[in-house]
N, C-alpha and C positions, 0 to 999 in steps of 0.2 A: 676588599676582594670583589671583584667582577663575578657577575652570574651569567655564566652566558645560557642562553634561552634556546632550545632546537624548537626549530619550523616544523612540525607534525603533518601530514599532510594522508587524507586514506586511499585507499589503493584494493582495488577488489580484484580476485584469482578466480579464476575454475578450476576446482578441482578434479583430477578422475583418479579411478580405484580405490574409492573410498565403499567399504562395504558395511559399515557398521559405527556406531560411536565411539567402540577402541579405536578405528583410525580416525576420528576426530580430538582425540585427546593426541593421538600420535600426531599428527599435524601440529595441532596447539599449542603441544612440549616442546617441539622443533621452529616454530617461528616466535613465540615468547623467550625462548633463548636466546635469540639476536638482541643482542644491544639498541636501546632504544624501540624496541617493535610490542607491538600490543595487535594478539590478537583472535580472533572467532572463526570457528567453523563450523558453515551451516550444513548437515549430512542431506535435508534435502533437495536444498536448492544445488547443491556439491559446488559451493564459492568459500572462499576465505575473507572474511573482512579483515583489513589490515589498515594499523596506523601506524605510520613509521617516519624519520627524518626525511626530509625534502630532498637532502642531497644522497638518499640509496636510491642505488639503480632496481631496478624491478627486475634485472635478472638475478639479484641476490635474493631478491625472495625467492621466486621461481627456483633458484638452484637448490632452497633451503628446504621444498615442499619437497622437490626430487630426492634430496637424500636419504628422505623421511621414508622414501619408497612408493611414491605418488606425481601423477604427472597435473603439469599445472601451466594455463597461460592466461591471459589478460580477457577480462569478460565478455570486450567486447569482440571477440575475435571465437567465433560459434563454431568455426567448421570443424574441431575435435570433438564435439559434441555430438555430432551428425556422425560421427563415422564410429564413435564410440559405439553409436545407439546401432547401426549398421553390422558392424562384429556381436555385437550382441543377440540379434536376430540369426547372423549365419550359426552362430557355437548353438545356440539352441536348435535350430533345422536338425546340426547334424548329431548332436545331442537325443534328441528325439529319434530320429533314424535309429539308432546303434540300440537304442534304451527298450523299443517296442519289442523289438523281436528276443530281444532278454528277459523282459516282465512277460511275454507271451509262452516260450517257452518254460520259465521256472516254475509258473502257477499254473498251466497245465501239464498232471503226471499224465496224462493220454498221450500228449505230445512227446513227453519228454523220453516215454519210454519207445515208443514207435521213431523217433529220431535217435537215440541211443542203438535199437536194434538195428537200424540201417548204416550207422556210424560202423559197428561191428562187424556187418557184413560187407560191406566193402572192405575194411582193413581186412580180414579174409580173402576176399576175391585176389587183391592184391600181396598176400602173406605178409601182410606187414605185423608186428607183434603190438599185441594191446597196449595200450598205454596205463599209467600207473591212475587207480580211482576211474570216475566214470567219463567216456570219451563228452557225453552231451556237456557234464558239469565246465568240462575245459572248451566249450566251444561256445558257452556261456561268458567264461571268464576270458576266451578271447574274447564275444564282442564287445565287452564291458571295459576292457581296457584301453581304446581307443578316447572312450571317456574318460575315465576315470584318469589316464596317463598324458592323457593330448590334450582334450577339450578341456581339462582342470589345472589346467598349468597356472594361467592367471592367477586361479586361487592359492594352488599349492605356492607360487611365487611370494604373493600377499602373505602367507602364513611363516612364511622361512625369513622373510623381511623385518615382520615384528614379531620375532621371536621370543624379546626380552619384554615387548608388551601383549600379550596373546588377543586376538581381535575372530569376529566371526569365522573366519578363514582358517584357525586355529584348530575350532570346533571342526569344523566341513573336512577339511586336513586328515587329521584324526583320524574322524572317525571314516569317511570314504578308502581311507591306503590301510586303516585297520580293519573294513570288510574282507578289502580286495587281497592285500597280504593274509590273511586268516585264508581265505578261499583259496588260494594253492598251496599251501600245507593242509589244509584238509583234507582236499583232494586226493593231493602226493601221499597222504599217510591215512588217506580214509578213516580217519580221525573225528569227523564231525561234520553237521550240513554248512553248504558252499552260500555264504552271502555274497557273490559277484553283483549277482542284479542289485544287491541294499546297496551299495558303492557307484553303481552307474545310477540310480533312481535317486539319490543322492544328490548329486551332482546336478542331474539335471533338472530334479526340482527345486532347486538355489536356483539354475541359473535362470528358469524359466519364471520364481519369484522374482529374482530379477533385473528381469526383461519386463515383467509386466509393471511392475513398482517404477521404473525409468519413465515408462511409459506414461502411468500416472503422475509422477514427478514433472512430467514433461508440460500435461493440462494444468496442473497446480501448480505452474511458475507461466503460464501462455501470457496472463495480462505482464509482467514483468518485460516478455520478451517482446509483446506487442509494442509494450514502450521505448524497448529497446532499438525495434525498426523503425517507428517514425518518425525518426532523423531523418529530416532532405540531402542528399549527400550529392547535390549539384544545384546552382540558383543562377536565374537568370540577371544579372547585371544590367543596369542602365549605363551606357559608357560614351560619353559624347552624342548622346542621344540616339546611340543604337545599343543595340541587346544582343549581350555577350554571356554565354554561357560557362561557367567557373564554377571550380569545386567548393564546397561548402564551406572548408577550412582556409578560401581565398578571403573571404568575406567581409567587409572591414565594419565598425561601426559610421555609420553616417550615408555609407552606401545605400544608394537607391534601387529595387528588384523588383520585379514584374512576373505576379503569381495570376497566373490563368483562370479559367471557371473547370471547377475541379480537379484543378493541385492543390498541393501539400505549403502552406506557407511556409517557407524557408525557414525563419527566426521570428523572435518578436520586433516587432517595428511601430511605426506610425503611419498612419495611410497620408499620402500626397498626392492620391489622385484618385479617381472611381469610387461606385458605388459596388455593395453586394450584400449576400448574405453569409456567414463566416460559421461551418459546422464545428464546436468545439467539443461536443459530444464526450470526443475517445480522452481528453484531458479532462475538464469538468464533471464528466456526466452531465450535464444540460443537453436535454433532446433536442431543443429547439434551435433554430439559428439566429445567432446574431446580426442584425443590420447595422453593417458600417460604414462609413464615406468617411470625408478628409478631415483627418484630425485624429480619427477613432484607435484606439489602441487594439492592435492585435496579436496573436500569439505563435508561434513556432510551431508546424508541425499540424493548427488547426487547417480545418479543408475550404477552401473558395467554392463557392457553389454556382453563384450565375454571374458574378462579373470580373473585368479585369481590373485587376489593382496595383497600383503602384505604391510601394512603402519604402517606407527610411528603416534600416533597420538602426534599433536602440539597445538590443541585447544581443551577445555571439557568445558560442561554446560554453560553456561551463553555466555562464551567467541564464541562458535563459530559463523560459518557467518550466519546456520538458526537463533540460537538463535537472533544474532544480527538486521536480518529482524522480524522477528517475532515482539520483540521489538519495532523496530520502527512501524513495521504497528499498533500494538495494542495502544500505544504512541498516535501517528498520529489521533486512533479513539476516542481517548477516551479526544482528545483537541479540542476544539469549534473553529469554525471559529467565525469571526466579526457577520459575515450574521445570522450564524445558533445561537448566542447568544443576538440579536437581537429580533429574532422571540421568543426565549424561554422567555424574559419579558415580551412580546406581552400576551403570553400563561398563563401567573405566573398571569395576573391580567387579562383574558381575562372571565373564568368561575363564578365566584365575580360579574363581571360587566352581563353575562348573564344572570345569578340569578334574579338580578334586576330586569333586562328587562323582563323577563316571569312571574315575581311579577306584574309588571307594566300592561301587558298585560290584566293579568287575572281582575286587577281593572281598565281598561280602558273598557276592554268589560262588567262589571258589568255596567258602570257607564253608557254606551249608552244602557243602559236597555235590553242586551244579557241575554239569558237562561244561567243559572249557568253551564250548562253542556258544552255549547258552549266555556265558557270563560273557562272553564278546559279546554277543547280541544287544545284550540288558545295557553293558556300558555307550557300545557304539548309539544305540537308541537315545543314549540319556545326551550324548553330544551332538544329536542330529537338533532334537527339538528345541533344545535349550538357546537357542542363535536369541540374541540381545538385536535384532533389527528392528521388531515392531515396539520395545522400549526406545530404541533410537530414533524411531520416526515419528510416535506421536504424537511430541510437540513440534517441532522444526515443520511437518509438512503441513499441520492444521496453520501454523504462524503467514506461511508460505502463501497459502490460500486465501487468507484471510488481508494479508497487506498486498497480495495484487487486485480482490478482489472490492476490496476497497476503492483502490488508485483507478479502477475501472470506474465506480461511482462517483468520483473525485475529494476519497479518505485518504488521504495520505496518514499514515500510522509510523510514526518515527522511532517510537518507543514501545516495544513489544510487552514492556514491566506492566503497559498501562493496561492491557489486558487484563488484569487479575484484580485491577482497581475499580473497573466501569462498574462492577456488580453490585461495589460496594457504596457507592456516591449516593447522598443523602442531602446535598443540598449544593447548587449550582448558582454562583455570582456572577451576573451579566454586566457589559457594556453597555451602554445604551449605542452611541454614534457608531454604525458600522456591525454593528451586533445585531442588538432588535430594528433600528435605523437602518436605510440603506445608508445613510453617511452625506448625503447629498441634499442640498435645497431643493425646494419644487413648491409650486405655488398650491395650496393644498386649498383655502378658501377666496373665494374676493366677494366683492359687492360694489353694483356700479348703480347709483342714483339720480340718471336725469331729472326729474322734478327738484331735488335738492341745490336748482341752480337756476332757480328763477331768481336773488339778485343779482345775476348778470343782465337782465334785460330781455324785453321782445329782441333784440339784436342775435343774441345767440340762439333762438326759438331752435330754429333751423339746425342747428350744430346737437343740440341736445341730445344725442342717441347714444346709446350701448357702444354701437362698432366705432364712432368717432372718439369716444373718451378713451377708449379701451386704446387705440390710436395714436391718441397723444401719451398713454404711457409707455407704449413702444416705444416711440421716438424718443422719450427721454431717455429713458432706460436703456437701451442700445447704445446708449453713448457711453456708457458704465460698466465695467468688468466685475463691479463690487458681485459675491454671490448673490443675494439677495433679489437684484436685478438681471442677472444671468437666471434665477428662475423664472421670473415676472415675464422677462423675454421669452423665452421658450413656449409657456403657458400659452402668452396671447398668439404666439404663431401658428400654436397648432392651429387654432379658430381661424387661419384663413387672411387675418388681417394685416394689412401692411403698414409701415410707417412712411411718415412725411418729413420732408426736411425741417432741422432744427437751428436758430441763429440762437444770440448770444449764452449759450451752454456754459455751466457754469456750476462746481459742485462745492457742498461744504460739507468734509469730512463728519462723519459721526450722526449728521442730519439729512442729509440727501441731497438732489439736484435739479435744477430749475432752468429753463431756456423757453426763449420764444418760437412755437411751434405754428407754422403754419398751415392755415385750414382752408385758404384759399380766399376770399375777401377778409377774414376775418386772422389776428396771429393773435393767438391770446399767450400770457405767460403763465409758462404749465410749471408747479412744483411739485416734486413726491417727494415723501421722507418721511423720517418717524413719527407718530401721531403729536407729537411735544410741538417739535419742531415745524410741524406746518399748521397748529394749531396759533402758534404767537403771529403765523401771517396772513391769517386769513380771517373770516368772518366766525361766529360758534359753530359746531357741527352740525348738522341735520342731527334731529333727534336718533334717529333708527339709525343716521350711522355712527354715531354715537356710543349706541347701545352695543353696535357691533363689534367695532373697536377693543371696549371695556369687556364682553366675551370672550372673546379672539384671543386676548392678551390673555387670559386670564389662564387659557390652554395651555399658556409656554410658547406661543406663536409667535414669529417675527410679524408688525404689523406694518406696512407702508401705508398714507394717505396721499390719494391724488386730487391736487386742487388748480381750479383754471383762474385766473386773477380772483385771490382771494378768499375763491369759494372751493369748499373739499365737495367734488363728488363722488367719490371712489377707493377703497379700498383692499387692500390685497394683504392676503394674510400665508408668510412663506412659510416652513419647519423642513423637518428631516421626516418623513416620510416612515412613519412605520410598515414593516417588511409584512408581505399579504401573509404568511406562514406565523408571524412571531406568536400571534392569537392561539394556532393549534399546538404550537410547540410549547408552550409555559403550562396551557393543559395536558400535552402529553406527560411535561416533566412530575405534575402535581400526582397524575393518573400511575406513574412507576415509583411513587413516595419519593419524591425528589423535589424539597423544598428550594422556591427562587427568591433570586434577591437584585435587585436593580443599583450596582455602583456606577455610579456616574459624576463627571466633573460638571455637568452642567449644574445650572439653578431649581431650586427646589421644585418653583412653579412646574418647569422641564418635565425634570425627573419623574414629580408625583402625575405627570398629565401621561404620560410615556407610560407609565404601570399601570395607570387607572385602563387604560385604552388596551395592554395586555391581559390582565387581567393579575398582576403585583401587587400584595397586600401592601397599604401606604405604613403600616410599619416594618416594610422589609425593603426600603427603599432609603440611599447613602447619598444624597448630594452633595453637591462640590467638592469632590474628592480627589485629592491629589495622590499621584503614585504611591505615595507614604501609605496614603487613608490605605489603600483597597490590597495592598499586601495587608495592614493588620487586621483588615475585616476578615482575611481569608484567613489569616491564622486566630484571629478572635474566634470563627466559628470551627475552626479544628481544635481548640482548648476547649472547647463547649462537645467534644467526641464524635464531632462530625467529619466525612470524607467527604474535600472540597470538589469542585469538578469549577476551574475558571475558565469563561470563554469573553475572548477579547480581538483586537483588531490593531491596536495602536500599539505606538511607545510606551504612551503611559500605562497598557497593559502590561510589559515584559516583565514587571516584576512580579506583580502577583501571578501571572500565568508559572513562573517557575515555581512562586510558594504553594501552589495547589498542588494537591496529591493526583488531577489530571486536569490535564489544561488543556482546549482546542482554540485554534486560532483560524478565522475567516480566511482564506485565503485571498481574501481581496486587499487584505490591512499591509501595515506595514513589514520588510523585512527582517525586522528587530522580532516583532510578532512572532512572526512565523518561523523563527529559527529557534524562538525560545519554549514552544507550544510541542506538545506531544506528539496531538493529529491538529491536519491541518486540513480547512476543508475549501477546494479548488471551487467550490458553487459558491454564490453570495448566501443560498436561501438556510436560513437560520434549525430547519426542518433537521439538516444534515448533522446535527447535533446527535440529533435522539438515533438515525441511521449510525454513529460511529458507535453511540454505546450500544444499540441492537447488533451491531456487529461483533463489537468487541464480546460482548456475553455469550451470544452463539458461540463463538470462537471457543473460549475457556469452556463452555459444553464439551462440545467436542472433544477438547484435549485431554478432559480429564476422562470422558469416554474412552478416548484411546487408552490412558494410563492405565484404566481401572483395565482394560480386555488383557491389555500388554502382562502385566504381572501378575491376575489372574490367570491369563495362559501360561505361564510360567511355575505360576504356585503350583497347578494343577498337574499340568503335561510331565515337569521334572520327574514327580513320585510317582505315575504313573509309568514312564518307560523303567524308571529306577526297578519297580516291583516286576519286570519283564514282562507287564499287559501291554506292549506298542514296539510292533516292530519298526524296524529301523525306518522303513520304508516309508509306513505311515507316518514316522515321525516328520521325516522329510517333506512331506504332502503336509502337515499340519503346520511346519514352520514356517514354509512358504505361502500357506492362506492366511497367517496372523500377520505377517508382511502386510499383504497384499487389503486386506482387510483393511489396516490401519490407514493405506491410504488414500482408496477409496472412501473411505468415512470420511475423511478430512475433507474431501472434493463436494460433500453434502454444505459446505458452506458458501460456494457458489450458488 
């Protein structure tokens, strides 16, 4: 029997009229329904993450979210957003208008009766006959209607929609058309006091929670959308040698573009021409600018500063590194943590159960023989305050803040769960290459001995200097791609000095390379290679360097010797370059009780020189360690009850980065890495470690901040309006500053 396998591919929505976590289970219900579709809604970012088969169209989701009673389109497409936020502003203006002179009149009796008396007098002058109850009350409940019947329509809509699921709107519903219906029967039957104004004051302090909560929503997603604009959406083409300007999505890989001194680089590429310096800041976090020329790798979207560049591009659309941030930050928000899906069950049966209670209410105060009017008051009070928003929001918007503001730093946070784990990590297994290493050769010591070549003769007196040896191992070496020698190269260039031509060149793998280098009367034959290997060709070592050698090595350092017929005078010692931060970060980790441990595939030598120089106790140190090794170490030391924390760079890291209970991956390393890693950090500097789990703990601060205000206001405020201490009014003012509250707070982790 064949299995056939569907293509899953995600797919992110914006959602609008989403008011509460009942309509994110009503979303949730309705596109998990779909065959084959998995999927989340975030209430503050108002997106849908969705994973679904390759071959649905996105207007089936789209149609799926509308039936739900919610409108929805593609993320990248903002201008319903802008206009949502625009209607929202007008309904509030006029919100306010109608609501002032309502609250002004009902809470001043001086007004009310000196506007009643002149209501009366004209109908008078005019013989018109009284009306039934008091003319001011009905001129109250006209201005209030205008709100309550025009400006709350969205809501009342929302509420008639999910009928069979009752969501904030439900509440608002309720109880606004149960002030406002009470208050003309009371009137009409002078019956009881008129809540017009609790039904408009109502209303408008929802909508004006919000308006303001949108607004905040808006700063606690900016980095999101900052990412979301630095897409080039035109690049200038090199096309027969002139420069033709094409859309972004013309772009082909291999294509050559030409980015100005401050533009936006179109894509990632490779530079084939010019020099500059390259701000990558708003990706990375790195303040400083990188200096690139031909050859140098750059990135999509980073800024040209003072020169013009010409590049290859090597990555388009989807593939490149914004895209791939983007990605995961959008990823990241649109996945619940434990906490925040918690709270949303809380929320899904929380308005159902309110109902009740304000049912209950209203025949509890009947039953102790309360004025009808009284016991609408107590109920409608208890449906005013009770709104499940600030339960709704906060964890979604503390999450919100925290993975854009991360991605600002260059944290990319892929997994929201790992939140709840930073706090707990008690012991951190490192990489060394790429980790604590920059990953790279670099010539870290040498030593160059003219004296040590005096048997070569009075002949070479004259040749005997510093800059001339140094000289002839350019010249060798430049002939050589081996790394080793690509550092050796580098090193001596920066000093200024140039090489000379070289004749009969000539290498032996595993040992090094040997040519006759000319010096101008004199071509001596120059060999470098491993201390072994130019030892069997040459005369004994100079004692000192000798001694250096046996040092050097002793490090873990790759050692070259350079010798001119025969004789060694110079040596050069390459390694991987411990990272300037790795020092302060292994003391930070030791400083938050977070023991470390050095796995690495290199040699012991290596490894223990690597930790000794960090400051790795040498019994917390694994070498040569194969993919196998460094997953069992990780789960060796979680049978022992510790919470891992792996951070890696390679292949060989992928496995253990999933066995940890959090894993961060360099973002320099490989794509395997980085897809298998939690956070992912866009800076090389090793520092940004201890920055993801400082963030991540603030974060879960906050959340649980929010939780504990959220259901304490609710513990509190329900029995309170229940026992008729909170009018309707102030409930409405109360529920609207626990909104508002909650996401403001969250914005404190910027």
């Amino acid at each position: 029997m064949e299995i056939k396998t569907i293509a899953l591919e995600p797919t992110t929505l914006r959602v609008e009229g989403m008011t509460c976590s009942a309509c994110v289970a009503a979303i949730e219900r309705t596109l998990n329904g779909i065959n084959g579709v998995t999927a989340t809604v975030n209430f503050a970012s108002e997106t849908a993450h969705i994973m679904a088969p390759a071959e649905m169209p996105i207007k089936t989701l789209i149609s799926a979210v509308k039936s739900a009673g919610y409108s929805a389109s593609l993320i990248s497409d903002s201008s319903q957003v802008a206009l949502h936020s625009k209607k929202s502003a007008t309904s509030l203006f006029f919100a306010v208008l109608f609501t002032i002179p309502v609250l002004a009149i009902s809470m001043n009796m001086h007004w009310h009766h000196r506007i009643e008396a002149w209501i009366i007098g004209q109908l008078d002058l005019y013989g018109v006959q009284h009306p039934l109850g008091s003319a001011t009350s009905w001129l109250v409940i006209g201005l209030s209607a205008p709100v309550v019947l025009i400006i709350a329509i969205p809501i009342h809509r929302a509420a008639i929609r999910n009928i069979t699921h009752p969501t904030m709107d439900t509440l608002i519903t309720l109880g606004s058309l149960s002030a406002f219906g009470w208050s003309i029967y009371a009137n009409a039957t002078a019956l009881g006091d008129v809540y017009a104004e609790v039904s408009a004051t109502v209303i408008t302090f929802v909508i004006a929670g919000r308006f303001l909560e949108s607004r905040a929503k808006k700063r606690a997603s900016s980095a999101l959308s900052t990412l979301l604009a630095l897409g080039s959406k035109e690049v200038a083409v090199l096309r027969n040698g002139e420069t033709v300007l094409i859309p972004i999505d013309h772009l082909e890989i291999g294509d050559e573009f030409v980015t100005k001194p401050g533009e936006r680089i179109a894509t990632d590429g490779v530079v084939t021409s010019g020099t500059s310096a390259v701000d990558n800041s708003l990706l990375t976090g790195e303040s400083i600018p990188v200096d690139v020329s031909t050859g140098s790798q750059v990135i999509g979207a980073s800024i040209n500063r003072n020169g013009r560049l010409t590049i290859r591009a090597t990555r388009i659309g989807s593939d490149t590194e914004l895209a791939r941030i983007t990605a995961m930050v959008v990823s990241a928000q649109g996945t619940k943590a434990p906490i925040q899906a918690m709270a949303d069950r809380i929320a899904a049966v929380f308005v159902p159960v309110v109902t009740l209670i304000s049912i209950g209410t209203f025949f509890t105060w009947r039953y102790l023989d309360h004025s009808l009017a009284e016991s609408i008051s107590s109920a409608i009070a208890v449906l005013v305050i009770a709104c499940p928003c600030a339960l709704g929001l906060a964890t979604p918007v503390a999450l919100l803040v925290a993975s854009g503001r991360g991605a600002q730093r260059g944290i990319v946070i892929r997994q929201p769960r790992v939140l709840e784990v930073a706090k707990k990590i008690d012991a951190v297994v490192l990489d060394k290459t790429g980790t604590l290493t920059g990953g790279q050769m670099s010539l870290l010591q040498s030593i160059v001995l003219p004296q040590a070549g005096a048997p070569l003769g009075l002949r070479y007196t004259d040749l005997l200097l510093a800059p001339t040896i140094l000289s002839t191992a350019l010249s060798i070496e430049s002939q050589s791609e081996h790394p080793v020698a690509v550092a050796i190269v580098a090193a001596i260039k920066l000093q200024g000095i140039k090489a000379t031509t070289v004749t009969e060149f000539s290498v032996a793998p595993g040992s090094g390379a040997a040519g006759r280098v000319n010096l101008g009367m004199l071509s001596p034959v120059v060999l470098i290679g491993s201390p072994v290997a130019v030892a069997h060709s040459t005369t004994p070592f100079h004692p000192e360097l000798a001694q250096w050698v046996t040092d050097t090595q002793s490090l873990g350092l790759t050692v070259s010797v350079l010798a001119w017929d025969g004789v060694a005078l110079a040596a050069f010692a390459v390694g991987d370059e411990i990272k300037p931060d790795a020092i302060s970060t292994i003391q930070s980790f030791r400083n938050s009780g977070i023991e470390p441990w050095l796995v690495s595939g290199d040699s012991v030598e290596v490894a223990l020189s690597v930790a000794k120089q960090v400051g790795i106790d040498a019994d917390h140190v694994v070498a040569g360690a194969l993919p196998q090794n460094k997953v069992e170490h990780v789960k060796f030391l979680q049978s022992q009850g510790h919470r891992v924390l792996m951070v890696g760079d390679g292949i060989n890291d992928a496995a253990a980065l999933a066995s940890a209970d959090l894993s961060i991956a360099m973002g320099t390393g490989t794509d395997t890495a980085i897809a298998t890693a939690d956070i992912t950090l866009m800076r090389p500097e090793l520092s940004g470690v201890i920055a993801a789990l400082n963030l991540s703990t603030k974060t879960m601060r906050v959340i649980r901040g929010n939780l504990t205000w959220a259901f304490a206001y609710n513990l509190v405020g329900i029995p309170i309006a229940g026992v008729g201490a909170l009018k309707p009014m102030y409930a409405a003012a109360a529920m609207a500053f626990s909104s508002f509250f909650v996401v403001t707070n969250s914005l404190r982790i910027k």
